[in-house]
NURO-479560 format. One record per residue (C-alpha): z, y, x. Coordinates in Angstrom, 2 decimals. Example, Ala and Ser with C-alpha at 12.3 -4.5 7.8 and 13.67 -1.06 7.14 Angstrom:
# residues 2
<atom pz="7.80" py="-4.50" px="12.30"/>
<atom pz="7.14" py="-1.06" px="13.67"/>
//
This chain:
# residues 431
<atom pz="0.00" py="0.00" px="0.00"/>
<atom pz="-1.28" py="3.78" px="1.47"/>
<atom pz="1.78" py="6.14" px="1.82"/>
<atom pz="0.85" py="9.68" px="0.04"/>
<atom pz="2.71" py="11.68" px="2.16"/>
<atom pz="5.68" py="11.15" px="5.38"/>
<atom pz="8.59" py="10.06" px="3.64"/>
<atom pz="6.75" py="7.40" px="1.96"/>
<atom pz="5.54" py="6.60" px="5.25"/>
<atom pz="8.11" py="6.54" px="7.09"/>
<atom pz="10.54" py="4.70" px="4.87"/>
<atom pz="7.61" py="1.90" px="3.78"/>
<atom pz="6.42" py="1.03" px="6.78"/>
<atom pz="9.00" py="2.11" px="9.58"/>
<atom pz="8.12" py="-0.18" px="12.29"/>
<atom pz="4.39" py="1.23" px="12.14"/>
<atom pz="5.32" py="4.93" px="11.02"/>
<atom pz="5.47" py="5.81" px="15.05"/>
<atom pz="1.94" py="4.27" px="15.45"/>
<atom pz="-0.08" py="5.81" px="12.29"/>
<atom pz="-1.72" py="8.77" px="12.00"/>
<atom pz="1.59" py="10.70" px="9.76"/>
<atom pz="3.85" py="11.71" px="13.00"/>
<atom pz="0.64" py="13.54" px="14.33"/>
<atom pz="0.03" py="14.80" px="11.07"/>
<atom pz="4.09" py="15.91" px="10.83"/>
<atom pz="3.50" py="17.70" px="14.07"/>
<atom pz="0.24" py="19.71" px="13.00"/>
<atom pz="2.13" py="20.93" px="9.96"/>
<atom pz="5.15" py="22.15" px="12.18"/>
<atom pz="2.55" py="24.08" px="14.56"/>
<atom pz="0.49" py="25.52" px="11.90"/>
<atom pz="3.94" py="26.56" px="10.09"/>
<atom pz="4.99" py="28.06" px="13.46"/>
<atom pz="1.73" py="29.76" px="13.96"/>
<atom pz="2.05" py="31.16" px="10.07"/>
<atom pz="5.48" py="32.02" px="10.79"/>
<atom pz="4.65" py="34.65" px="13.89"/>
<atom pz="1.78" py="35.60" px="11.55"/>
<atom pz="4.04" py="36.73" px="8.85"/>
<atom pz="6.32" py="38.04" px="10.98"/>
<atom pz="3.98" py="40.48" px="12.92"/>
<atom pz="2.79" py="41.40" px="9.11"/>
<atom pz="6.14" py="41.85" px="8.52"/>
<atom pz="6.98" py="44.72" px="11.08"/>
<atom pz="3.76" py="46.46" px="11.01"/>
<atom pz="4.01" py="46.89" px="7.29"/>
<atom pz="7.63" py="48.14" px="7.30"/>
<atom pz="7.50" py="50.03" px="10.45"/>
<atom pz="3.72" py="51.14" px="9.81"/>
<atom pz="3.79" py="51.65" px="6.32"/>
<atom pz="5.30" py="53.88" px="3.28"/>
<atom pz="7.85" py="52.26" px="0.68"/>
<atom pz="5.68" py="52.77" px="-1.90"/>
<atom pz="2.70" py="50.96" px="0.05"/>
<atom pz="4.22" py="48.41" px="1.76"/>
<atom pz="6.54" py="46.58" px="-0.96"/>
<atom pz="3.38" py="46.35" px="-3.63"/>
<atom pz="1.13" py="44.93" px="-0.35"/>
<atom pz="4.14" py="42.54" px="0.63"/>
<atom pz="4.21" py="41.21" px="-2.63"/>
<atom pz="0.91" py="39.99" px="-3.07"/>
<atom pz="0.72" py="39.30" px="0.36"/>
<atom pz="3.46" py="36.44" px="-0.77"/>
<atom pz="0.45" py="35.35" px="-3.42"/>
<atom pz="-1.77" py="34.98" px="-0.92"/>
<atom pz="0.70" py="33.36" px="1.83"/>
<atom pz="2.32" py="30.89" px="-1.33"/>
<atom pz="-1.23" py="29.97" px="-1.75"/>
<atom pz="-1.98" py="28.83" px="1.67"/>
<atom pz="1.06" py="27.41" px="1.76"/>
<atom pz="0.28" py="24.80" px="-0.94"/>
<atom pz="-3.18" py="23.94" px="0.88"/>
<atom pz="-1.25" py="23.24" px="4.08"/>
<atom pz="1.43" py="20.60" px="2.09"/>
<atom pz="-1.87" py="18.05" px="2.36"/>
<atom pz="-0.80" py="17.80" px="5.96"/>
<atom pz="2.56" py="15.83" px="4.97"/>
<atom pz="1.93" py="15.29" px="1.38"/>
<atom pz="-1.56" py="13.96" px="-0.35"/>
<atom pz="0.09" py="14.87" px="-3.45"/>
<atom pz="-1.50" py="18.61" px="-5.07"/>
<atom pz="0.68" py="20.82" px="-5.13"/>
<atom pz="-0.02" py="22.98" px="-8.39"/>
<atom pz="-0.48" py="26.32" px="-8.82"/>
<atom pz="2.58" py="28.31" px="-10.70"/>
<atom pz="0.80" py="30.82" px="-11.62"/>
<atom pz="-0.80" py="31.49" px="-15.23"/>
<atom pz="-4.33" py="33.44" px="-16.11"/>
<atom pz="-4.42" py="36.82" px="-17.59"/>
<atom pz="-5.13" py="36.93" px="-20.93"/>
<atom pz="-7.23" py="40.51" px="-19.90"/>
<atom pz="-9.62" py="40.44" px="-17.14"/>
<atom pz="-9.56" py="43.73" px="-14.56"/>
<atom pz="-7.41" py="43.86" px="-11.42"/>
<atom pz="-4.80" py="46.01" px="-13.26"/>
<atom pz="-3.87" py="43.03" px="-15.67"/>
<atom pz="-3.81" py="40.36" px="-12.97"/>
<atom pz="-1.27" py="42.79" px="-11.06"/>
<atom pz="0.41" py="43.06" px="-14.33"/>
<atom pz="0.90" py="39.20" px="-15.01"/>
<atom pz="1.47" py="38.66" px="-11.47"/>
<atom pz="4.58" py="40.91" px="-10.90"/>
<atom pz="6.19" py="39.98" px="-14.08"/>
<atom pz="5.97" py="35.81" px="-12.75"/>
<atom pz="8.95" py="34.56" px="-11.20"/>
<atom pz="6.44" py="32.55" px="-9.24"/>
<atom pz="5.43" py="35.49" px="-7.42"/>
<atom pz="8.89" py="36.63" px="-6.23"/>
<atom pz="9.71" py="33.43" px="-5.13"/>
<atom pz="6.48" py="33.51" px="-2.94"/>
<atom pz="7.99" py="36.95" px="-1.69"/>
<atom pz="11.76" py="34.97" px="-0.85"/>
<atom pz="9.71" py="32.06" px="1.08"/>
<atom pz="7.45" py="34.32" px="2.97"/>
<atom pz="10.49" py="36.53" px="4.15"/>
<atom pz="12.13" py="33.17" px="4.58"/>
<atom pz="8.96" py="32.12" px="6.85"/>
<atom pz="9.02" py="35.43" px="8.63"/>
<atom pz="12.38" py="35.26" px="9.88"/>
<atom pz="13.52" py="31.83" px="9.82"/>
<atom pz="11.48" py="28.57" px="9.04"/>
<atom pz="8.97" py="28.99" px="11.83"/>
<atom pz="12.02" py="29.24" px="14.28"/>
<atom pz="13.36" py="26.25" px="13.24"/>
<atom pz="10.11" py="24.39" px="13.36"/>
<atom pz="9.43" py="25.87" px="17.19"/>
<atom pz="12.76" py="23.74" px="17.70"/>
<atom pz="12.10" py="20.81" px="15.60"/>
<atom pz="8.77" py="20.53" px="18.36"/>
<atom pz="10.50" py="21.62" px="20.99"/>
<atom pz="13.03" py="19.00" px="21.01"/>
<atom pz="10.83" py="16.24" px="19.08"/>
<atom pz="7.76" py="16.33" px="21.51"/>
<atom pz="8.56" py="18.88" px="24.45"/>
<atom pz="11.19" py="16.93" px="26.29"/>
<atom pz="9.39" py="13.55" px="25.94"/>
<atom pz="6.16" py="15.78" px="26.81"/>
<atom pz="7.85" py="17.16" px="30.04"/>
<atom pz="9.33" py="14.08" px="31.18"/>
<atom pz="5.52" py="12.15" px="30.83"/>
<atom pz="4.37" py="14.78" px="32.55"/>
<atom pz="6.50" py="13.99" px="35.58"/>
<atom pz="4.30" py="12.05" px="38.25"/>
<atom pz="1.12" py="14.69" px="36.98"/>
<atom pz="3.22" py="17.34" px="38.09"/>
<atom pz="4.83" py="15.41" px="41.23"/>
<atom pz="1.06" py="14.94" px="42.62"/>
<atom pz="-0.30" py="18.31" px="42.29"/>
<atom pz="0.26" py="20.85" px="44.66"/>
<atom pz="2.32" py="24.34" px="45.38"/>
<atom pz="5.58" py="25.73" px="45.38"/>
<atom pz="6.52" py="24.41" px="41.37"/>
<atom pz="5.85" py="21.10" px="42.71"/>
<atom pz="7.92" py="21.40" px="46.02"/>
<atom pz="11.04" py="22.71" px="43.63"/>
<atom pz="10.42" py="19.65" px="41.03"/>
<atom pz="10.46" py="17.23" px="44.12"/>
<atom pz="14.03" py="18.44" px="45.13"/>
<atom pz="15.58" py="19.38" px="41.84"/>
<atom pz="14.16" py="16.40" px="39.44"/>
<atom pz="12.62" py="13.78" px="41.71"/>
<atom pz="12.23" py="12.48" px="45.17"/>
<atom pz="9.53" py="9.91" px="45.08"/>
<atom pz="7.41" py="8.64" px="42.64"/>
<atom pz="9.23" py="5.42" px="41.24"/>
<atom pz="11.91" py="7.88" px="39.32"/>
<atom pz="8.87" py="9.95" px="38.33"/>
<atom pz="7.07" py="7.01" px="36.46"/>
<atom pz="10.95" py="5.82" px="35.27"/>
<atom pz="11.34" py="9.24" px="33.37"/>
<atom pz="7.84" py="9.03" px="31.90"/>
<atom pz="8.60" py="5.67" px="30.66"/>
<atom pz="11.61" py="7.30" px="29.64"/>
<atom pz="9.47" py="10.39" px="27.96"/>
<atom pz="7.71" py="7.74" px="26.41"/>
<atom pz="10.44" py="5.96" px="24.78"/>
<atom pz="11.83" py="9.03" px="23.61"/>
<atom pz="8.43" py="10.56" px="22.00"/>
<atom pz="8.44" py="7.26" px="19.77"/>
<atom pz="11.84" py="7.44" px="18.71"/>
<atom pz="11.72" py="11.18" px="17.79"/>
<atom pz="9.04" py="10.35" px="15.86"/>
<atom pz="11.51" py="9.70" px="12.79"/>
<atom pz="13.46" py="12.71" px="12.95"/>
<atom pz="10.33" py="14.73" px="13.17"/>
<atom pz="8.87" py="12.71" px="10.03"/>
<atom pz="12.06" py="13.51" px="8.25"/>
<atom pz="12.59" py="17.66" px="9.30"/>
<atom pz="8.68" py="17.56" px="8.01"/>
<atom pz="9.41" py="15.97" px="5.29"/>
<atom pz="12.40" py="18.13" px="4.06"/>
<atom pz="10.57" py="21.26" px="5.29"/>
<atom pz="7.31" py="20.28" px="2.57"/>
<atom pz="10.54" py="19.65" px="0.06"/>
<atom pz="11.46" py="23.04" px="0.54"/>
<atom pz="7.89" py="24.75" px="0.23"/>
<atom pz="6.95" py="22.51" px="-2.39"/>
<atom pz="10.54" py="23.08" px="-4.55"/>
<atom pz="9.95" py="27.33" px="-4.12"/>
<atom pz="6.19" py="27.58" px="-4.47"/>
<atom pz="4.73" py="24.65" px="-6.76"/>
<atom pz="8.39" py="23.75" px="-8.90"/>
<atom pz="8.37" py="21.78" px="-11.77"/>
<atom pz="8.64" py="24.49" px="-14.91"/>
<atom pz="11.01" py="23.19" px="-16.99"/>
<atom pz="12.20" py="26.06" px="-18.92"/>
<atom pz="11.94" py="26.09" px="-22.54"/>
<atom pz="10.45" py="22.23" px="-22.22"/>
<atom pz="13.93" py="20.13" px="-21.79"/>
<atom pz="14.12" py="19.49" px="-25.69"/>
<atom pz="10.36" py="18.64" px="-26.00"/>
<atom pz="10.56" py="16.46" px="-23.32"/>
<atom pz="14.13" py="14.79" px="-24.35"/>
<atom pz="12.30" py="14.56" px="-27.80"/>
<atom pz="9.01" py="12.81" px="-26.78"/>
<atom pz="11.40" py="10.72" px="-24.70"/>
<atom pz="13.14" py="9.70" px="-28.06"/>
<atom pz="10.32" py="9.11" px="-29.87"/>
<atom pz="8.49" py="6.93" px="-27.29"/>
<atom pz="12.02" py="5.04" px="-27.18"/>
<atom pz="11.20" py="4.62" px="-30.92"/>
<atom pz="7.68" py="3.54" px="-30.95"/>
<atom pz="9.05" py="0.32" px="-28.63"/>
<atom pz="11.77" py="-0.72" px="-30.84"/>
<atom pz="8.92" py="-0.57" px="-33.59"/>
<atom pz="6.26" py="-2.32" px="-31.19"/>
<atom pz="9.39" py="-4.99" px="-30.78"/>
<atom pz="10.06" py="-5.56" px="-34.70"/>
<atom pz="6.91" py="-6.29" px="-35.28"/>
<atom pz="6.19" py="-8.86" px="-32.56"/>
<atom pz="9.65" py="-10.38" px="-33.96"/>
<atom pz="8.08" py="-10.22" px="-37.88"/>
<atom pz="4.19" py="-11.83" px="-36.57"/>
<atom pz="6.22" py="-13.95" px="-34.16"/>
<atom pz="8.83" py="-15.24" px="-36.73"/>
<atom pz="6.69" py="-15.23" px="-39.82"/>
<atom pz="3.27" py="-14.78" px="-40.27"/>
<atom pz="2.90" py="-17.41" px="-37.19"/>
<atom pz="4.46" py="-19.75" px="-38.25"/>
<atom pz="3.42" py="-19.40" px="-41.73"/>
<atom pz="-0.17" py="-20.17" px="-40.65"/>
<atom pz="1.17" py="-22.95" px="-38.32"/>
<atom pz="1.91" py="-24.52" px="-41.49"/>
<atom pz="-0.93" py="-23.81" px="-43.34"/>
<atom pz="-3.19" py="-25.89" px="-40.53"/>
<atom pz="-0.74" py="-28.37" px="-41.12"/>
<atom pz="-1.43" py="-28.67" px="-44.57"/>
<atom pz="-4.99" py="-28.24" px="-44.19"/>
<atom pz="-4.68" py="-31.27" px="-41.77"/>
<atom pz="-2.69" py="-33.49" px="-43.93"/>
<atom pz="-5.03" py="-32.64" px="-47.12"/>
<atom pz="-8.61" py="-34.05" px="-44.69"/>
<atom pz="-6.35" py="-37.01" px="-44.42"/>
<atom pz="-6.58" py="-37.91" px="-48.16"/>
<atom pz="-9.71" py="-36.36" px="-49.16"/>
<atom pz="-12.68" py="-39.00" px="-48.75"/>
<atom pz="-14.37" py="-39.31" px="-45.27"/>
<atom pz="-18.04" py="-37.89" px="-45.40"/>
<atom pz="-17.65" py="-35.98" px="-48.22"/>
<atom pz="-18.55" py="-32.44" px="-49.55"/>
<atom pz="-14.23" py="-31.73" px="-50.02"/>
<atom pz="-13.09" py="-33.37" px="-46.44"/>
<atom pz="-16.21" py="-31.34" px="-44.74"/>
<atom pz="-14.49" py="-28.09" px="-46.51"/>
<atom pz="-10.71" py="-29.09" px="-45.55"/>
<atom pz="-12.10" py="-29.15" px="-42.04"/>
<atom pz="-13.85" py="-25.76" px="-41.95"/>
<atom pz="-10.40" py="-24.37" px="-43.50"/>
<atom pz="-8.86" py="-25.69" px="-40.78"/>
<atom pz="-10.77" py="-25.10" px="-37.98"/>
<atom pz="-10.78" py="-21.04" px="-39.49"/>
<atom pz="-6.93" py="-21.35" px="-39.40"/>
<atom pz="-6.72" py="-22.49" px="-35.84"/>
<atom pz="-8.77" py="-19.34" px="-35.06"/>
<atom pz="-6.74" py="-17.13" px="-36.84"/>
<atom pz="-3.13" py="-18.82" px="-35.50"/>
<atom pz="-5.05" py="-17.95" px="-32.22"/>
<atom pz="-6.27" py="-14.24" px="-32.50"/>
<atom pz="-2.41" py="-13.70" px="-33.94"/>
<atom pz="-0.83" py="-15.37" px="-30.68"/>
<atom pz="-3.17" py="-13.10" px="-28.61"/>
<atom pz="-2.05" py="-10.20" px="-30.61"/>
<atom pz="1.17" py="-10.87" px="-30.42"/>
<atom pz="1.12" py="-11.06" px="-26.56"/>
<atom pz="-0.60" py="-7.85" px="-26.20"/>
<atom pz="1.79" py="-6.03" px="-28.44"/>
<atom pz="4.83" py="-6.98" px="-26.39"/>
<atom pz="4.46" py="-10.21" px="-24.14"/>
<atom pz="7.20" py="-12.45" px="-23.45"/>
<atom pz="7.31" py="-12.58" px="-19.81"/>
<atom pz="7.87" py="-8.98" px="-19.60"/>
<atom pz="10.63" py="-8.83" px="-21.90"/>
<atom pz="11.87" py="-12.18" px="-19.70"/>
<atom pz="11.11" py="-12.01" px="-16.69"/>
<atom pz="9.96" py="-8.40" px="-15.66"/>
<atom pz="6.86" py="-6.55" px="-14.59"/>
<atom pz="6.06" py="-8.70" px="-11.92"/>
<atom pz="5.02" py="-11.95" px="-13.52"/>
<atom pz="3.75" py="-9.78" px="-16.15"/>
<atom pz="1.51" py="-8.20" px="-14.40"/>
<atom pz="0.53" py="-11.78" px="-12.58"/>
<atom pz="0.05" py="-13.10" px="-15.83"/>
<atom pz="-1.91" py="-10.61" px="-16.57"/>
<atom pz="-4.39" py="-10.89" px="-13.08"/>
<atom pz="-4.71" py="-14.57" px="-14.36"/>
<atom pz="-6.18" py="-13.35" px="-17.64"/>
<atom pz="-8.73" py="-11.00" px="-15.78"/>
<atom pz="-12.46" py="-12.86" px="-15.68"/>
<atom pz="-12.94" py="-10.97" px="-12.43"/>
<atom pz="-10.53" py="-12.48" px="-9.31"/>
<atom pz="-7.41" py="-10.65" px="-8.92"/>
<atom pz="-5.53" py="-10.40" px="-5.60"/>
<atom pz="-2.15" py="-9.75" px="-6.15"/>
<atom pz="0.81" py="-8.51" px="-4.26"/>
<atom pz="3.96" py="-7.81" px="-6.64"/>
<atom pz="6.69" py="-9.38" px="-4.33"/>
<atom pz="10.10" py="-7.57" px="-4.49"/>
<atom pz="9.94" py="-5.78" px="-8.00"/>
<atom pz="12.93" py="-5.46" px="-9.33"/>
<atom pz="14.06" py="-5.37" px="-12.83"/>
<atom pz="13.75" py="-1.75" px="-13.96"/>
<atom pz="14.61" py="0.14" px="-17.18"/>
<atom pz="12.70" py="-1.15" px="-20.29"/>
<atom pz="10.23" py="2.04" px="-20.58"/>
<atom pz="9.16" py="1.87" px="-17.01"/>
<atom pz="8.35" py="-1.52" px="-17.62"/>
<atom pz="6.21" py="-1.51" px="-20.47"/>
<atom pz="4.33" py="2.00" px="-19.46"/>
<atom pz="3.95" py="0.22" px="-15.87"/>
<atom pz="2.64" py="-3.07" px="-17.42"/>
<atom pz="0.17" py="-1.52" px="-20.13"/>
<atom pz="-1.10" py="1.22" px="-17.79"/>
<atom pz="-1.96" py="-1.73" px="-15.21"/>
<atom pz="-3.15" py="-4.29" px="-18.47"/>
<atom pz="-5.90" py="-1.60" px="-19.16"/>
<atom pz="-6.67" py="-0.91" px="-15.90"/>
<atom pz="-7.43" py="-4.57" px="-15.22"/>
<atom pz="-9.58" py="-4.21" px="-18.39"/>
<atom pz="-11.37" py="-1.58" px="-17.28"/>
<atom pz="-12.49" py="-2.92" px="-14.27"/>
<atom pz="-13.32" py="-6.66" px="-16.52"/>
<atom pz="-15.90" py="-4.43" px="-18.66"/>
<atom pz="-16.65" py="-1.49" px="-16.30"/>
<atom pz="-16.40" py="-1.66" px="-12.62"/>
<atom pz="-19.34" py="-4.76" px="-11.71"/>
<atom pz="-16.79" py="-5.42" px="-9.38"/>
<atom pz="-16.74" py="-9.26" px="-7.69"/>
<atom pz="-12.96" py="-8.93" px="-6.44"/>
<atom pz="-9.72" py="-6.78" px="-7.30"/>
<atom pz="-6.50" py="-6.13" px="-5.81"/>
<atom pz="-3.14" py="-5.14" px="-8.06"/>
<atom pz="-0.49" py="-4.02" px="-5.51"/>
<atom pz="3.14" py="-3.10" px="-7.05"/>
<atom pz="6.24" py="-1.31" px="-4.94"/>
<atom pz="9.46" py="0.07" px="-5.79"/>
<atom pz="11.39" py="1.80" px="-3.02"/>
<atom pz="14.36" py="2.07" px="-4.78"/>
<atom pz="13.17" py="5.70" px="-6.16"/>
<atom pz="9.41" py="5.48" px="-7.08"/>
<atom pz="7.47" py="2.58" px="-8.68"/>
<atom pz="4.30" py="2.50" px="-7.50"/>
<atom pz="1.47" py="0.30" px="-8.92"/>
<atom pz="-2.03" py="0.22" px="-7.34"/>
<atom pz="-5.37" py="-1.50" px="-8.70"/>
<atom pz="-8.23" py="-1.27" px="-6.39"/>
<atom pz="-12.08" py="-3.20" px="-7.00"/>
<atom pz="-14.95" py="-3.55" px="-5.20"/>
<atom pz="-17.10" py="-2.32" px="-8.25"/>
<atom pz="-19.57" py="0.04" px="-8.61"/>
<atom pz="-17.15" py="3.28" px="-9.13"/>
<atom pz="-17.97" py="6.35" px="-10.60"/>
<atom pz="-15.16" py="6.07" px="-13.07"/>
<atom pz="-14.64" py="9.15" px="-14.93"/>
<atom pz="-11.07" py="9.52" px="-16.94"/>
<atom pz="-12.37" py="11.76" px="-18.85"/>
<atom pz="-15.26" py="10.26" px="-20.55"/>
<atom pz="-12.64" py="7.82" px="-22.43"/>
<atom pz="-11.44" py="5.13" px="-20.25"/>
<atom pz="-8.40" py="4.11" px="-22.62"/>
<atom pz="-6.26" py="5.62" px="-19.38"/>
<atom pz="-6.01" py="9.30" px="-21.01"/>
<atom pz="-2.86" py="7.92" px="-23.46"/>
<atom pz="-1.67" py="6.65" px="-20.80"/>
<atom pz="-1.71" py="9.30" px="-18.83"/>
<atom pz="0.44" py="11.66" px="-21.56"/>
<atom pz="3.01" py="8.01" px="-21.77"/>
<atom pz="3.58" py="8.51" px="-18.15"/>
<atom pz="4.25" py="12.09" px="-18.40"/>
<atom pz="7.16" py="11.37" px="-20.60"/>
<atom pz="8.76" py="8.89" px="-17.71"/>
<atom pz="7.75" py="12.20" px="-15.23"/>
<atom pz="4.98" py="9.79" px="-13.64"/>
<atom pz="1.88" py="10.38" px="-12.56"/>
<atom pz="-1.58" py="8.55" px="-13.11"/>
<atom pz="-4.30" py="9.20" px="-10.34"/>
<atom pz="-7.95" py="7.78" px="-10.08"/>
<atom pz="-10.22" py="8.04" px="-6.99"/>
<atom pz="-13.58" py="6.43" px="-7.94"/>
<atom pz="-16.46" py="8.06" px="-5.44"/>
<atom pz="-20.23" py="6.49" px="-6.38"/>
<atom pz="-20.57" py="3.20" px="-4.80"/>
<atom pz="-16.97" py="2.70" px="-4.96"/>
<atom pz="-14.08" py="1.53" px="-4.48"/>
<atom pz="-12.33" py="2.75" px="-7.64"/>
<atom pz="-8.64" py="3.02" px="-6.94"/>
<atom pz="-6.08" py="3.85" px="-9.34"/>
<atom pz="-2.43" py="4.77" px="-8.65"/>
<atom pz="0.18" py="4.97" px="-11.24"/>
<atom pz="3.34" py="6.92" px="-9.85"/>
<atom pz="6.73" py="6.70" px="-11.90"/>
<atom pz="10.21" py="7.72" px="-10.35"/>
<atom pz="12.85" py="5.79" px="-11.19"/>
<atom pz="15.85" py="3.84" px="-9.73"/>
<atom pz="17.31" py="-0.09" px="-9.96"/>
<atom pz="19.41" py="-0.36" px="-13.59"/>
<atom pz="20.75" py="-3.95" px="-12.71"/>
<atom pz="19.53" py="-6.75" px="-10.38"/>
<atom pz="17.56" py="-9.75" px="-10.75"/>
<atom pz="16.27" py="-12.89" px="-10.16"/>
<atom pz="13.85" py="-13.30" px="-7.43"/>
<atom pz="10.31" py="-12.79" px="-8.64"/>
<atom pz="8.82" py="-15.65" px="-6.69"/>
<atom pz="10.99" py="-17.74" px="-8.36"/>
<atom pz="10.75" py="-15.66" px="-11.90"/>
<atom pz="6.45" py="-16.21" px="-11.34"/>
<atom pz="6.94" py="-19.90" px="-11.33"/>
<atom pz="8.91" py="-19.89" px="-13.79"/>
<atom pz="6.94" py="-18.17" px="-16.15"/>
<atom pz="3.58" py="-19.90" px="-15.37"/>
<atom pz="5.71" py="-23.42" px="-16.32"/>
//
């Protein structure tokens, strides 16, 4: 499974974090934020020392806009993730009304605090966060270079740090070590630093929203206990209602005369029951299956794979049990992707890849197919979507021409309760 962004990274795949491409990329966004940080700052002076009151404040405050909007560009660096834009259109067009709308957004003055905050403070800390993360080991790798070249820095480094050129290529080895092991702490200052920046300039606006959300919350809660009853009522009666009826039907050919018009009639009625006492099983499962509600997402989603006409590839070790909601949004959303990519993709071969880092579920499917999928022209993934908002997830699709198609299905959330292992919870539920 791809991290989206360091922390992911780093706490995924720790043993390989030091040898992927995210420590370099932690590093470029603590030297760009150091170079925008001496930017700002020079701004800074010039347009305080420089510049009137009356001039300066209106310029630094849209020069926040413009700095906040950078800022959100150069969060790809540690986090794949967009970062959205706070602020809202102007119901007018003309420069006067944007100016308007923009200095009455709180989005705007907390661009102002994080570019004052750059100016005098974040790009200091991120000088040291480099300094001490890759300068030392730097320095130290540097040793034998600097041992064998020639002139007076290299006479003092002979008697002040070495004296031959084993201990030089011991403290680059050393320098070595060191650059791999800072590697985490780096990772981590990064990824608090994007925290920060993403927390002041792309924050989640929940004001006004807490009881729409808390009621959509309610009401999906709802819509499963309802999606439950009536699996329970086809399950309990109309199931086993028609089980009886093919019964019947079966007895009743057994006194009817062989060959004739009446036993030919019984069998027809029969054979139409076992269809129907089929279709209703299927429906049954796809309004709330069994294994989910018994076993968890994980064989679920197996079970599912095994349904799929195209060959599914999957890798759901180590989900957990996880809050009822998260299941069934996480098991539909992947049910229809799987569908999709049955009647959609041309694919040959799929993958379905599911993690939960005791924070974030992730679920992945990924085909070989054709791609070129478009959300928007009515996928059945658009509901979805708006389900997954409720549970504050996200639903992502990357599907270039020619393919692959890859979607991602993003929902925080943390462990309720352990359970059984899902190796042995698979098994079970294919028994």
């Amino acid at each position: 499974m791809e991290a989206c962004d360091v922390r992911q990274a780093l706490f995924l795949r720790p043993r390989r974090y030091p040898f992927g491409p995210w420590p370099w990329r932690a590093a470029g966004y603590l030297v760009s934020g150091v170079v925008a940080g001496v930017l700002a700052c020079a701004v800074l002076l010039v347009l305080l020392v420089a510049s009137p009151l009356l001039v300066g404040i209106p310029l630094l405050l849209f020069g926040g806009i413009a700095l906040g909007g950078a800022e959100r560009l150069r969060l790809r660096l540690v986090d794949r993730r967009p970062a959205a834009d706070p602020h809202r259109a102007p119901a007018e067009p003309g420069l006067a009304a944007w100016a308007r709308v923009r200095a009455g957004e709180r989005a705007t003055w907390r661009e102002l605090a994080y570019a004052l905050l750059l100016a005098t403070v974040l790009w200091v800390l991120d000088a040291l966060a480099l300094a001490l993360a890759a300068g030392v080991p730097g320095a130290l790798l540097a040793t034998p270079v600097l041992l064998a070249a020639d002139g007076h820095e290299t006479k003092i480094l002979k008697t002040v740090l070495v004296t031959s050129y084993p201990p030089a290529l011991a403290a680059a080895a050393l320098g070595a070590l060191l650059l791999v092991a800072l590697a985490y702490p780096l990772g981590l200052y990064a990824a608090g630093r994007a925290a920060l920046t993403r927390a002041l300039l792309a924050p989640r606006e929940r004001d006004g929203l807490g009881e729409v959300i808390a009621s959509r919350a309610r009401l999906v809660d709802a819509f499963e206990a309802e999606r439950r009853r009536i699996e329970r009522d086809l399950h309990d009666g109309a199931q086993h209602r028609l089980v009886a009826l093919t019964m019947s039907l079966g007895l009743a050919r057994l006194d009817a005369p062989p060959g004739g018009p009446l036993a030919e009639r019984l069998a027809q009625a029969q054979e139409e029951a076992g269809q129907v006492l089929a279709e209703l099983r299927e429906l049954i499962h796809g309004i709330h299956p069994q294994v989910l509600a018994d076993y968890g997402l994980g064989p679920a989603l197996a079970d599912a794979a095994d349904r799929t006409a195209v060959p599914v590839d999957t890798d759901l070790d180590g989900l957990p049990r996880l809050p009822a909601a998260v299941e069934s949004a996480a098991y539909f959303t992947g049910r229809e992707a799987l569908a999709n990519v049955d009647r959609h993709s041309g694919a040959s071969r799929a993958r379905l890849t599911g993690r939960h880092d005791g924070r974030v579920l992730v679920l992945t499917v990924e085909d070989d197919g054709r791609g070129g999928a478009d959300p928007a022209r009515g996928s059945g993934l658009t509901g979805l979507a708006d389900r997954l908002a409720v549970l504050d997830g996200t639903l992502t699709i990357t599907s270039p021409p020619g393919g692959p198609t890859v979607l991602r299905v993003e929902i925080p959330c943390r462990v309720r309760s352990a359970s059984s292992s899902p190796r042995t919870a698979s098994s079970s539920a294919r028994d």
